[in-house]
C-alpha positions as CSV (number, residue, x, y, z in Angstrom):
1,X,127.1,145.8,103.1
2,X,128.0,143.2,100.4
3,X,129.0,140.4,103.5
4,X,125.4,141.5,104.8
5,X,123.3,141.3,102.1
6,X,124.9,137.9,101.3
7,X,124.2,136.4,104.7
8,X,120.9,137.7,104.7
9,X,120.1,136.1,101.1
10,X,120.8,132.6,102.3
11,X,118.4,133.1,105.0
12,X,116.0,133.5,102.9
13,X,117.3,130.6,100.8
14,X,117.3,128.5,103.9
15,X,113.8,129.2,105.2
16,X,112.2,128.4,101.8
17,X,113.8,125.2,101.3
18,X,112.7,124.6,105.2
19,X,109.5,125.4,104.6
20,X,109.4,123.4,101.3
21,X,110.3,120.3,103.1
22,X,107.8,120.5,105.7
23,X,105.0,121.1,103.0
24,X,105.9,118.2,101.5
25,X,106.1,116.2,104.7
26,X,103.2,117.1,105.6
27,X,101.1,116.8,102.0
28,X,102.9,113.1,102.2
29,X,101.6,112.5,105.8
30,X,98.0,113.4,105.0
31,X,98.2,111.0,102.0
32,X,99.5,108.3,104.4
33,X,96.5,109.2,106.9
34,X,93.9,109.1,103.6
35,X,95.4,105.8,102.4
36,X,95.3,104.2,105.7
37,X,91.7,105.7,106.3
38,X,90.7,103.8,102.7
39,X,92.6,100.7,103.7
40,X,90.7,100.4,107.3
41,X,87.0,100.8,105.8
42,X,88.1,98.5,103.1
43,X,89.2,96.2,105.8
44,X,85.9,96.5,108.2
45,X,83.6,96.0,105.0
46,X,85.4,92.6,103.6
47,X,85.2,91.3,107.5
48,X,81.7,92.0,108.1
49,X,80.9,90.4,104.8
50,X,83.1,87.0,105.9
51,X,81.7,87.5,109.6
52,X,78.1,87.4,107.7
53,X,78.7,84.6,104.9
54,X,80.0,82.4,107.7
55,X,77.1,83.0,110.0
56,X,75.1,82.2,106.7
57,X,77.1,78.9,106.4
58,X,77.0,77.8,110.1
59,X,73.3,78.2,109.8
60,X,72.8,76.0,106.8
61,X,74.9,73.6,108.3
62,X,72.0,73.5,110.9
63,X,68.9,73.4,107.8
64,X,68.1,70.3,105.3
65,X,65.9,68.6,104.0
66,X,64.9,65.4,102.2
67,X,62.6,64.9,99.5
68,X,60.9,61.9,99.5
69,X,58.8,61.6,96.5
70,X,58.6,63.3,93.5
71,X,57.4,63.5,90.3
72,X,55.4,65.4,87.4
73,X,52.6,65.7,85.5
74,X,51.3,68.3,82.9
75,X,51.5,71.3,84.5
76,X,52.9,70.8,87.7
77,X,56.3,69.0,89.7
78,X,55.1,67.5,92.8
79,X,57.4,66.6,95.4
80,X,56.7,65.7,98.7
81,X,59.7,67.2,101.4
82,X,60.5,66.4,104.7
83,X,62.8,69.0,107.2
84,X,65.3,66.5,108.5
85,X,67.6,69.3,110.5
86,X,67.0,71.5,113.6
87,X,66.3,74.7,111.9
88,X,62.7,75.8,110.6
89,X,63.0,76.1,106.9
90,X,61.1,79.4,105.4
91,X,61.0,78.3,101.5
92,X,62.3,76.2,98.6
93,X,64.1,77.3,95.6
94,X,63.2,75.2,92.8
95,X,65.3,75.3,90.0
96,X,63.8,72.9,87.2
97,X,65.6,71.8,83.6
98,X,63.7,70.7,80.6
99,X,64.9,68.1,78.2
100,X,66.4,70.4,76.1
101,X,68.1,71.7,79.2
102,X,66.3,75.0,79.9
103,X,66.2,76.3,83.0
104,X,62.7,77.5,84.8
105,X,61.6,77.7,88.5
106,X,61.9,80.0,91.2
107,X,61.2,80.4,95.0
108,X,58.2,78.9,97.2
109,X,57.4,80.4,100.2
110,X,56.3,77.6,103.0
111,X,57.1,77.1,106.3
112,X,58.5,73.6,106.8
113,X,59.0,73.1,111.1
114,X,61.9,70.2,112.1
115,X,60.7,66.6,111.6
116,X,57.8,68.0,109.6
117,X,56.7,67.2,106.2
118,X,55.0,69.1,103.2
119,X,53.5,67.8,99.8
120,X,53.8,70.6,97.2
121,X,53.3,71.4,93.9
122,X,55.6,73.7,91.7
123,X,54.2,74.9,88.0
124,X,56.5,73.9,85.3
125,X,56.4,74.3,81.5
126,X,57.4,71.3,79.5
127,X,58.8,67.9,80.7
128,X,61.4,68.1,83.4
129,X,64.8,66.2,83.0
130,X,66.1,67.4,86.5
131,X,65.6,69.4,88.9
132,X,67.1,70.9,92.2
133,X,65.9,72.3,95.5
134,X,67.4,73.8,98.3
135,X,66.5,75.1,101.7
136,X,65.8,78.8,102.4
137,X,66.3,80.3,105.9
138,X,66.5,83.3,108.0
139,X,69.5,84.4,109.3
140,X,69.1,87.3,111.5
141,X,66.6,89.9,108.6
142,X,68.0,88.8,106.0
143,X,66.6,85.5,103.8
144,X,69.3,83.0,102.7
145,X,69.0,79.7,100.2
146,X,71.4,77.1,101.5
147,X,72.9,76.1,98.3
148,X,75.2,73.7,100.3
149,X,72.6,71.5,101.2
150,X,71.1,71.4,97.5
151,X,69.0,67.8,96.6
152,X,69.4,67.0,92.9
153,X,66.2,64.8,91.5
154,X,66.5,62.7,88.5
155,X,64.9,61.1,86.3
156,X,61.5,62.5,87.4
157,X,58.4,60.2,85.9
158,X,55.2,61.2,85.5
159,X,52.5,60.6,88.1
């Protein structure tokens, strides 16, 4: 009975360290499955953003314009721009600096077709040293400004 009992206590011994090991294999395999779960979503999200900002980029490639005259007066920067690209242009961002280098402006929403021109007026505070304006599009829903294709104007004189 002592042979016995001993035989029968590794067993025991055995099974628990058995099933210990496949606990743990299997608590490490549904770590592995989680982390690779994280790691593909991760993955998907930072593509669809790329696949989207180069869309965004092939299509301002495909936008521009020029603007041909410009200048300002009390209350207003008038600047007369011309779409010299293929793609229809939905609005302007107009981003203005005073002379002490503060920054004012904002969007204007006009449609500008290809080869077609448009004189418009922007309210400003101040007198401008500088300002910039780029192209806005639509890609697909969503509305993009086309910083790439940005038109610096300097020195703007009064009218």
């Amino acid at each position: 009975m002592g042979m016995g009992g001993m035989v029968h206590g590794w067993k025991k011994r055995g099974v628990s360290e058995w099933l210990s090991w496949v606990l743990l294999t299997a608590f490490v395999v549904m770590v592995g499955a989680f982390v690779m779960q994280w790691t593909r979503s991760q993955t998907t999200e930072t593509v669809d953003d790329l696949t989207a900002k180069g869309e965004v980029l092939a299509a301002c490639q495909e936008s521009g314009v020029s603007v041909d005259t410009y200048c300002q007066n009390t209350q207003t920067l008038n600047i007369n721009v011309t779409n010299n690209n293929n793609r229809k242009v939905d609005g302007l961002l107009v981003r203005a600096f005073d002379i002490y280098n503060n920054p004012q402006g904002g969007s204007k929403n006009v449609s500008i077709s290809p080869e077609k021109s448009k004189a418009l007026q922007v309210v400003k505070q101040g007198i401008l040293k500088r300002a910039e304006v780029m192209p806005i599009i639509t890609v697909g829903k969503k509305r993009a400004v086309c910083q790439s294709r940005k038109i610096t104007l300097e020195d703007i004189g009064f009218c």
